[in-house]
C-alpha positions in Angstrom: 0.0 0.0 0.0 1.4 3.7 -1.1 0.7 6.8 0.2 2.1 10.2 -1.2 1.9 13.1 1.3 2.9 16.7 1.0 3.8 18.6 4.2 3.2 21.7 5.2 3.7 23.6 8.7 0.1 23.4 9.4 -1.6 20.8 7.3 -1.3 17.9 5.7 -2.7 17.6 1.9 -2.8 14.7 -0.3 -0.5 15.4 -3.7 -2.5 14.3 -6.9 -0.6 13.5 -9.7 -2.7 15.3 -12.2 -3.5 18.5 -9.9 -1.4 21.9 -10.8 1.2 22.0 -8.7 4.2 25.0 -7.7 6.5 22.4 -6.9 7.2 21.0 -9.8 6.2 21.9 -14.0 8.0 21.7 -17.2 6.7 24.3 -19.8 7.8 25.5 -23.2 6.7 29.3 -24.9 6.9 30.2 -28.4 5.7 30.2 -31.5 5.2 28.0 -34.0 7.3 27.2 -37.2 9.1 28.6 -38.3 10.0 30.9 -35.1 12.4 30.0 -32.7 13.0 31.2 -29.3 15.4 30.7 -26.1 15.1 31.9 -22.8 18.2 33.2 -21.7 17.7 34.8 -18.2 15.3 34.2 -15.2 14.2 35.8 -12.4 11.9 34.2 -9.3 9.2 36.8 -8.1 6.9 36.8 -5.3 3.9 35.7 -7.4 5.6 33.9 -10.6 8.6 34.0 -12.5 10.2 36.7 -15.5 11.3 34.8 -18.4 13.7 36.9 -21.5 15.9 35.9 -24.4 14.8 35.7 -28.1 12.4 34.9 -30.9 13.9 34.6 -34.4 12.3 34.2 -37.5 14.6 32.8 -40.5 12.8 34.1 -43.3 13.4 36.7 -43.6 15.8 36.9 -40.4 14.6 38.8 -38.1 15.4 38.5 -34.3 13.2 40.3 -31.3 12.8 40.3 -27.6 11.3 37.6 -25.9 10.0 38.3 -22.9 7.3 35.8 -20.8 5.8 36.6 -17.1 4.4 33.6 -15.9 2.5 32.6 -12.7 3.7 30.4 -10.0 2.9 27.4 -11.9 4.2 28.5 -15.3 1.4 29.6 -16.8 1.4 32.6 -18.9 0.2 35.7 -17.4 1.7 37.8 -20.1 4.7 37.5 -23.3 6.1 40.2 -25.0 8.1 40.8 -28.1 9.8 44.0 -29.5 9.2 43.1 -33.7 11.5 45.0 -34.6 12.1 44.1 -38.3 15.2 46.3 -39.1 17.2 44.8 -36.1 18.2 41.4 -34.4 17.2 42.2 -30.9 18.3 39.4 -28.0 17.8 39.9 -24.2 21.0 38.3 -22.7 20.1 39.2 -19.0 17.6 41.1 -17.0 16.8 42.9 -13.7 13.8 43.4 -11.2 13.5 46.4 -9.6 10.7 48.0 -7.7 7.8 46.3 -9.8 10.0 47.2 -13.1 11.8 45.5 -15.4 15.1 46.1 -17.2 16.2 43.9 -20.0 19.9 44.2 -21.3 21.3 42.5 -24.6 22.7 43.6 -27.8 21.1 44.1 -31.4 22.8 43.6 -34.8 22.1 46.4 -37.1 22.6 45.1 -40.4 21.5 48.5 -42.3 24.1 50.6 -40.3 26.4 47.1 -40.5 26.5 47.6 -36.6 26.0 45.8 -33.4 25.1 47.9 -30.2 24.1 47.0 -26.7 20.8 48.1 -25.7 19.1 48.7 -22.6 15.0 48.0 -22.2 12.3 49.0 -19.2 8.7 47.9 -19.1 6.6 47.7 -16.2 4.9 44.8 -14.7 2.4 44.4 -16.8 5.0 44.0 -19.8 4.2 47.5 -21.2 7.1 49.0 -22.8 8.5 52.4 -21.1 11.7 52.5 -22.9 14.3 51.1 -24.7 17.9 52.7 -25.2 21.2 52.1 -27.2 23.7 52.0 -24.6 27.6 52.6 -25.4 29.8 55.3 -26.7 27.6 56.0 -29.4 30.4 54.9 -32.1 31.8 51.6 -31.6 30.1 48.7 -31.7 29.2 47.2 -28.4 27.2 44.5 -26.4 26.1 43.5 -23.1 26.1 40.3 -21.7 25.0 40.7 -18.1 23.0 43.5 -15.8 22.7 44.3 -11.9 21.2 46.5 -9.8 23.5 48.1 -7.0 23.1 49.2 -3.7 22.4 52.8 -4.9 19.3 52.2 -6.9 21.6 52.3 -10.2 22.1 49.9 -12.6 25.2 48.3 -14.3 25.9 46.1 -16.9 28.9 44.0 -18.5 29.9 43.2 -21.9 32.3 44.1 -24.3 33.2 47.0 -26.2 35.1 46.9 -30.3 38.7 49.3 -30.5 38.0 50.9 -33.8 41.2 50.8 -34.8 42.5 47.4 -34.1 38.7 45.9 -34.2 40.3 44.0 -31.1 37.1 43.7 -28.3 38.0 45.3 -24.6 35.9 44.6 -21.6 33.1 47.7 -21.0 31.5 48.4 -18.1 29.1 50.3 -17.7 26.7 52.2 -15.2 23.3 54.1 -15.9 20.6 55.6 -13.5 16.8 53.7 -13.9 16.3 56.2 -16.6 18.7 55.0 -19.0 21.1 58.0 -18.6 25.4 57.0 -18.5 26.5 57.6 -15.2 30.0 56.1 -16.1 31.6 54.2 -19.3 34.7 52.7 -18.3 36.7 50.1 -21.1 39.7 47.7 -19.6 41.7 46.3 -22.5 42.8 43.4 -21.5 45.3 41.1 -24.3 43.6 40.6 -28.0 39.7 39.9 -27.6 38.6 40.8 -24.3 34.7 41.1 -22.8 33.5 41.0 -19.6 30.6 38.2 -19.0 29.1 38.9 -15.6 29.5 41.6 -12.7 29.2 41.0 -9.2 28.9 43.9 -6.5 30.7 43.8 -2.8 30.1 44.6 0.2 32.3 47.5 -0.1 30.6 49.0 -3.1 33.5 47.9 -5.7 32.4 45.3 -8.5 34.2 41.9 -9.3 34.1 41.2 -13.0 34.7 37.9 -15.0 35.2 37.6 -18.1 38.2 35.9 -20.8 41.0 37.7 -22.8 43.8 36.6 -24.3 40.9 35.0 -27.0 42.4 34.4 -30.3 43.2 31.9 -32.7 42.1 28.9 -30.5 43.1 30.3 -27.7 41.7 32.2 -24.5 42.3 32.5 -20.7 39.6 33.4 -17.7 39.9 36.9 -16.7 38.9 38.2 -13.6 38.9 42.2 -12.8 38.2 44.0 -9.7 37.4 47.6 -10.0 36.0 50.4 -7.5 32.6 52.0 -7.5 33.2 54.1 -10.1 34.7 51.8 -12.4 38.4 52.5 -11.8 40.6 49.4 -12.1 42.4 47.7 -9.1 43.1 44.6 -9.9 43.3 42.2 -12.9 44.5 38.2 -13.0 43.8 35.8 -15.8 43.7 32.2 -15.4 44.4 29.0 -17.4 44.2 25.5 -15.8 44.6 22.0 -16.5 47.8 23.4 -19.0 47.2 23.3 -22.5 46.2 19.5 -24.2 44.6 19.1 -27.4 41.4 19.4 -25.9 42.2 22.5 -23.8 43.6 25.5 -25.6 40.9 27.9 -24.5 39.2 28.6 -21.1 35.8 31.2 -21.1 34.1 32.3 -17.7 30.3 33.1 -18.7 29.2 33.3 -14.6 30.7 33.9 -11.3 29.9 33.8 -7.9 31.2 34.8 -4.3 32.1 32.2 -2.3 31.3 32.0 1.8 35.2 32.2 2.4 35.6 35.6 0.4 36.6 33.8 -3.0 34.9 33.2 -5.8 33.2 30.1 -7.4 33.2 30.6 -11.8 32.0 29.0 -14.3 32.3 28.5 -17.9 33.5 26.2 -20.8 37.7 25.1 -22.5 38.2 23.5 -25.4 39.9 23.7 -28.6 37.3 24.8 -31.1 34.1 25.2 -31.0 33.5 21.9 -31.9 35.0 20.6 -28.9 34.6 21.7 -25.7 33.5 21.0 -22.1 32.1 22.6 -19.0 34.8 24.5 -16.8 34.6 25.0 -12.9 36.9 27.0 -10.7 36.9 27.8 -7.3 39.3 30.6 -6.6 40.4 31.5 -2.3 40.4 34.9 -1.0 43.8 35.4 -2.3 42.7 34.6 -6.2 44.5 31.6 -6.0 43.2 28.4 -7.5 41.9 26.1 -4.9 40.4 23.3 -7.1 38.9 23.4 -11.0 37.2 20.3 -12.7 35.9 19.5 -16.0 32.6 18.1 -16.5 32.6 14.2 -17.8 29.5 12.4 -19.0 28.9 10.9 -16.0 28.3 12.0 -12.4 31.3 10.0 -11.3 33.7 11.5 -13.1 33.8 9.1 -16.0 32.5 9.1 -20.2 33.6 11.4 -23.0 32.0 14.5 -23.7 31.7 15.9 -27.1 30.2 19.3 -26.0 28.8 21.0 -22.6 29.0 24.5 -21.4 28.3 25.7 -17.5 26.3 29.0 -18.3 25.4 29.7 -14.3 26.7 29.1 -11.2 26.3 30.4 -8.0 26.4 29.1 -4.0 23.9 28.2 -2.0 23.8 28.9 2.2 25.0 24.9 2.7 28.4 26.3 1.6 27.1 24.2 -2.0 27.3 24.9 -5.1 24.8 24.9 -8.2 25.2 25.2 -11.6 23.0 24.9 -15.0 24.7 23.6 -17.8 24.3 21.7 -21.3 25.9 18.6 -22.8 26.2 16.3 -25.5 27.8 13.2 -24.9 28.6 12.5 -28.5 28.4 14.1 -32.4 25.0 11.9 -32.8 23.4 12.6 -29.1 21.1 14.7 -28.2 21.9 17.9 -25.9 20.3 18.1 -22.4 20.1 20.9 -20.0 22.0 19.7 -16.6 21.5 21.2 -13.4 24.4 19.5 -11.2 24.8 20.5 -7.4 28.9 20.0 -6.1 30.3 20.2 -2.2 32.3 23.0 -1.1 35.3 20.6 -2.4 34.3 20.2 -5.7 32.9 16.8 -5.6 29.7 16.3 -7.1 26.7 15.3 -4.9 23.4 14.8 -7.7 22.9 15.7 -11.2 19.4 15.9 -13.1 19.1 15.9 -17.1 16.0 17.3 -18.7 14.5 17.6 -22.1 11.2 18.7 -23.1 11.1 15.3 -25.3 13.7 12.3 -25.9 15.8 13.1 -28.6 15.4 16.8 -28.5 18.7 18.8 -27.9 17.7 20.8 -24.8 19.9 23.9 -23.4 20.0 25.2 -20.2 21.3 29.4 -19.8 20.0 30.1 -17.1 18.9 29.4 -13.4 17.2 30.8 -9.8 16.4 29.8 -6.3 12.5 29.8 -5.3 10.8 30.2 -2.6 10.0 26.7 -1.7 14.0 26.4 -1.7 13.4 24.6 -5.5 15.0 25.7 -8.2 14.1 27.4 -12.0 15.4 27.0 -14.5 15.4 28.5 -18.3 17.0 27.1 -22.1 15.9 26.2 -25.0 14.7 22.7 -26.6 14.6 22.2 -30.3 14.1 19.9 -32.7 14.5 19.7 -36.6 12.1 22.3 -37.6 11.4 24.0 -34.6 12.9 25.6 -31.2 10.9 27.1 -27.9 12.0 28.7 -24.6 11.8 25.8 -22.3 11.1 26.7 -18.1 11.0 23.8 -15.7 10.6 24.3 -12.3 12.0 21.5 -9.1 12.5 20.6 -5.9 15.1 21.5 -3.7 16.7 18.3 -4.9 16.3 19.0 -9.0 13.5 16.8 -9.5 10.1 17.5 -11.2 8.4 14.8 -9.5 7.9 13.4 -5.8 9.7 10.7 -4.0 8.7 7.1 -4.4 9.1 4.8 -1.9 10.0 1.1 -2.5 11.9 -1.3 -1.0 12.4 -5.4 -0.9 13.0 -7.4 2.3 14.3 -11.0 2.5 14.5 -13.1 5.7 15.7 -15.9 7.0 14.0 -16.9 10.4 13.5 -14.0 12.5 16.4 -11.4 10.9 15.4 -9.7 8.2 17.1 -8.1 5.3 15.9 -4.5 3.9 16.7 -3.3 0.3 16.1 0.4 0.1 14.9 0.8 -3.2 13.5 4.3 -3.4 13.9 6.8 -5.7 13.4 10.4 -6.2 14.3 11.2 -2.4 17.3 12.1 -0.1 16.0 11.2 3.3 14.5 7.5 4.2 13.4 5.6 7.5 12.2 2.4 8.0 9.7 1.8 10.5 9.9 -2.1 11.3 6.4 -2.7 12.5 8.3 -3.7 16.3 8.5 -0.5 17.5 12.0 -0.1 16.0 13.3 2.0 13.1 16.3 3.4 11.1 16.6 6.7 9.5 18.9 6.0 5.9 20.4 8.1 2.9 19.7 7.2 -0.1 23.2 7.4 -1.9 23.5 4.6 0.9 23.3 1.3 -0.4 24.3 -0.7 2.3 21.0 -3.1 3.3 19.6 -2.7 6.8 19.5 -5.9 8.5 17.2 -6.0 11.4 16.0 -9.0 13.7 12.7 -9.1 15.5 11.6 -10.9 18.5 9.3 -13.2 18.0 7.6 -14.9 14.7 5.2 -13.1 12.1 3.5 -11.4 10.4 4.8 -7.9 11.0 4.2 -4.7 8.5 7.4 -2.4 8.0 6.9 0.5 5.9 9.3 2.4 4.5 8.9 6.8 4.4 11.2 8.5 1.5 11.6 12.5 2.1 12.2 15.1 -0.4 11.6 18.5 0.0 8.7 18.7 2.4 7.3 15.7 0.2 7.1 12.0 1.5 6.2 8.7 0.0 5.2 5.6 2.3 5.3 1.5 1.5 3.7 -1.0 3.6 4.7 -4.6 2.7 3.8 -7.5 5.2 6.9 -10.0 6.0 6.5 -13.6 8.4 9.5 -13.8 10.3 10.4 -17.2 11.8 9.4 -19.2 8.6 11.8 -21.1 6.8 10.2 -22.4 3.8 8.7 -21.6 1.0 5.5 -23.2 1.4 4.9 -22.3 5.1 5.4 -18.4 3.6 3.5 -18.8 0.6 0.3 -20.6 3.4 0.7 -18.0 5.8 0.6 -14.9 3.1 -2.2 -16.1 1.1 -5.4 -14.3 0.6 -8.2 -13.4 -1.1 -10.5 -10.5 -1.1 -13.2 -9.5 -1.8 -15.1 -12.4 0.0 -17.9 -13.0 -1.0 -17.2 -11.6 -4.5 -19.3 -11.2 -7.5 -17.5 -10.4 -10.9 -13.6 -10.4 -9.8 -11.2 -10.9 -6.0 -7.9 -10.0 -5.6 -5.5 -12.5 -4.6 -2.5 -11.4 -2.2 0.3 -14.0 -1.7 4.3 -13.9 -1.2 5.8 -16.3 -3.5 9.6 -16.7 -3.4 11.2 -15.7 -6.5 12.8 -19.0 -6.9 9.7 -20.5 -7.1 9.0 -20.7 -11.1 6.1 -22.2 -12.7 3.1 -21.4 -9.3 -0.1 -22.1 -10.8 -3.7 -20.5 -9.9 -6.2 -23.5 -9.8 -10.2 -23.1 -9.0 -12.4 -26.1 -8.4 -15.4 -27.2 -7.5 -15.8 -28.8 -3.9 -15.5 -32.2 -5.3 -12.1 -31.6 -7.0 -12.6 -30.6 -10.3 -10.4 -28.3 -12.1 -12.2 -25.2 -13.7 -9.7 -23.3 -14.5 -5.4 -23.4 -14.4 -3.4 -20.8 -15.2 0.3 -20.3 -14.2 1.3 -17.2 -12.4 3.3 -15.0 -14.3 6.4 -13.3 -12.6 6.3 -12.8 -8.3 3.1 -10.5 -8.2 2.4 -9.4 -4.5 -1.4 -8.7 -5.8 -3.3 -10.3 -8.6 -6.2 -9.2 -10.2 -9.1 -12.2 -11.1 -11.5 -12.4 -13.0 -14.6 -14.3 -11.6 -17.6 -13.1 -13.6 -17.9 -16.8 -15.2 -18.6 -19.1 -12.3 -21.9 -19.7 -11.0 -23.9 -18.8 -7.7 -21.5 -20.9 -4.8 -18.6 -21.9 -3.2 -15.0 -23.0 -4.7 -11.4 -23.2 -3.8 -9.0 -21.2 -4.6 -5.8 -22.8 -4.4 -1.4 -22.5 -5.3 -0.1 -25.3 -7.0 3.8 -26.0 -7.8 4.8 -29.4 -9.0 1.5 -31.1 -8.1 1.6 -29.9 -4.9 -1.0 -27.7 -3.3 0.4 -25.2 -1.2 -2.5 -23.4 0.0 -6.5 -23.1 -0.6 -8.6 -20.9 0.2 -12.7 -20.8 0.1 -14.8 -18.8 -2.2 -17.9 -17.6 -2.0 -19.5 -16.6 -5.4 -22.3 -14.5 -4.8 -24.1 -12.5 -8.5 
């Protein structure tokens, strides 16, 4: 017997698996063929979520704003985009701010055969205030990432073109809620050099990560620190691993600060862009490398990988960290969007794939915390023909469905042997049915061996946790039995009794026992019907409806012995 339960600090409410739920959804936005669109930034509010990237239309080719404000179970409460049909507009990152909005990104302008990084405002209905090209107002720019500071202000990261050497710099810069350049500031790091994300301290200066040194195949991790007014203090770059032929490039696209003043980045190296993998550093206070690590196919640090990228990371109050990611595992595989949690040391504790359907490449860009301590998350999923924004929103443990309990037991007189089987669940206890019990972890395999007092039938169930959610098993075990047929008389039963149309049977049969046949007779003996049991089914399911008013046996049979009957009453 199951139960699914959800908790909450005052009731206790029964989780239907087709009833709307916050906890846990999978949605994808977009239009149909031939549009395609990606969400590339996400935000948790209050009372929903704020979902922007891009739509693109190939023909003719034409890119605008996406932006989708959804409810707290996904559904649309409003989507906007900017159609714009002399630009290719993309939202790369985005801000809430008192009820408001502010969308960053850059646009190709293929008339003035110019790119520029733009800044957007609408309010919270998705009504457009303003939008803004932000730069110098001659060389072409973009922005990859937006914040809002301590002072109400905004400022965004990205990259900046050298008109005379067409080399890219880092740019940062720092506007008022109006759109109006407080600051511009450009740090020209070696070749191409952009600035991915920006982080502001305690003390009011701003971390920035970026790469530089990117040319020709090859590329290092750059990471700036500057004051509050954009002034440079301090710059290092970072290559790890040394250079292999599958490592001549390193790129941070996030960054995070860490709980012991460092900083926790993440990003992709590789040799071309064919070839790559996801990057993770975790840098001390001192901007030393404590530990990096390249992500494998596998959890356990084994399996190729033909492609993956981290795109956000950041740490959680566990002293964990959590990252969204994609990954291919070969030139013929599909992508997936990853979400992978690691320890404070690097070493990675669960890791949950999702696509929207098998087979369909699937991107993850984005992520945030919830409320409910869950997480969202934001990509893209495409097939052939066709790509949407893909959201999916989980537990605190990265799944988008409950715990299920399960378990098997074997015994052997009166000590019995517990298999936790469970799935879907970090926290499990078994309750013995004696009074005694043992709290488990289910990355812990070991079986739980208990011994009970005195003979059967006892009825341990087993509780899996996750997140506020827990799933219960009963099974029924007979302890001081040591034979098959004395288990198989003891468990047997059948119910309804007196039945009409169908009864269920309920029996433990050993799974070495092969070839356990159902029989029904008559009271004299003689056979109605035979039919061997299929598999070690703890309930069966009969059909009845074609014996007459009266009474029968129901019995077991194996190798022309009977090993237990029970009466019927057949009553139409």
């Amino acid at each position: 017997m199951r139960i699914i339960l959800t908790i909450s600090l005052c009731c206790l409410c029964i989780s239907f698996a087709n009833a709307q739920t916050t906890k846990y959804f999978k949605k994808t936005f977009g239009d149909p063929y031939p549009f395609y669109e990606a969400g590339h930034s996400v935000h948790s509010l209050i009372d929903g979520y704020l979902v922007s990237g891009y739509s693109v239309n190939p023909n003719p080719y034409d890119a605008d704003a996406f932006i989708v404000r959804t409810d707290l179970y996904g559904n649309s409460l409003w989507s906007y985009k900017s159609l714009d049909t002399t630009t290719q507009t993309g939202i790369f990152s985005s801000v809430n701010l008192i009820d408001n909005y502010f969308f960053a990104g850059e646009f190709p302008d293929f008339v003035a055969s110019a790119t520029k990084g733009f800044l957007m405002k609408t309010d919270s209905a998705g009504t457009l205030q303003w939008q803004k090209s932000i730069g110098d107002g001659i060389s072409n720019n973009g922005i990859y990432n937006i914040i809002s500071c301590s002072d109400g202000n905004l400022v965004m990261s990205g990259w900046i073109q050298d008109t005379v050497t067409q080399n890219w710099h880092g740019n940062l810069i720092k506007t008022d809620t109006s759109g109006n350049v407080i600051w511009n500031r450009t740090y020209q790091g070696t070749y191409n050099s952009a600035i991915t994300s920006v982080i502001e301290l305690a003390n009011g200066n701003f971390a920035l990560i970026g790469r530089t040194d990117y040319v020709l195949g090859s590329g290092k991790v750059w990471l700036l620190v500057v004051d509050s007014t954009g002034v440079l203090i301090s710059t290092n770059s970072y290559f790890v691993g040394g250079s292999t032929p599958t490592n001549d490039f390193q790129v941070a696209n996030s960054f995070d600060l860490s709980l012991d003043s460092g900083y926790i980045i993440g990003g992709h190296a590789g040799v071309d862009p064919n070839l790559i993998r996801g990057l993770i550093i975790k840098l001390n206070s001192s901007g030393q490398v404590d530990w990096y690590k390249m992500l494998t196919a596998n959890s356990d640090g084994t399996g190729n990988i033909w492609k993956s990228r981290v795109t956000r990371i950041r740490q959680l109050v566990d002293s964990s960290f959590v990252c969204v990611a994609y990954l291919q595992t070969g030139g013929f595989q599909p992508f997936k969007m990853l979400l992978i949690k690691f320890d404070f040391y690097g070493n990675e504790l669960w890791r949950r794939s999702f696509n929207s359907v098998s087979g369909q490449d699937t991107y993850g860009y984005d992520f945030d915390l919830t409320a409910d301590d869950g997480f969202i998350l934001t990509g893209r999923t495409e097939n052939a023909t066709d790509a949407e924004l893909y959201l999916v929103k989980t537990n605190c443990l990265g799944f988008t469905q409950p715990p299920v309990s399960d378990f098997s037991v074997i015994w052997n007189g009166s000590t019995a042997t517990f298999y936790n089987l469970s799935g879907r669940a970090d926290t499990c206890i078994y309750y013995f049915g004696d009074g005694d019990s043992a709290i488990v972890l289910l990355t812990d395999t070991t079986p739980v061996v208990h011994t009970y007092a005195g003979s059967g039938p006892y009825t341990p169930y087993l509780l899996a946790y996750a997140c506020g959610e827990v799933d219960t098993l009963y099974q029924t075990i007979y302890t001081g039995i040591n034979n098959e047929y004395e288990l198989i008389e003891k468990s047997f039963t059948i119910f309804p009794n007196p039945a009409a149309d169908k009864i269920t049977l309920s029996c433990i049969i050993p799974s070495n026992l092969t070839e356990v046949n159902l029989l029904i007779t008559d009271l004299t003996g003689r056979v109605i019907s035979s039919n061997q049991i299929q598999g070690n089914p703890r309930e069966l399911e009969i059909d009845i409806s074609y014996l007459n008013n009266g009474s029968y046996l129901v019995s077991l049979e194996h190798n022309g012995n009977i090993l237990a009957s029970r009466k019927l009453m057949v009553v139409m």
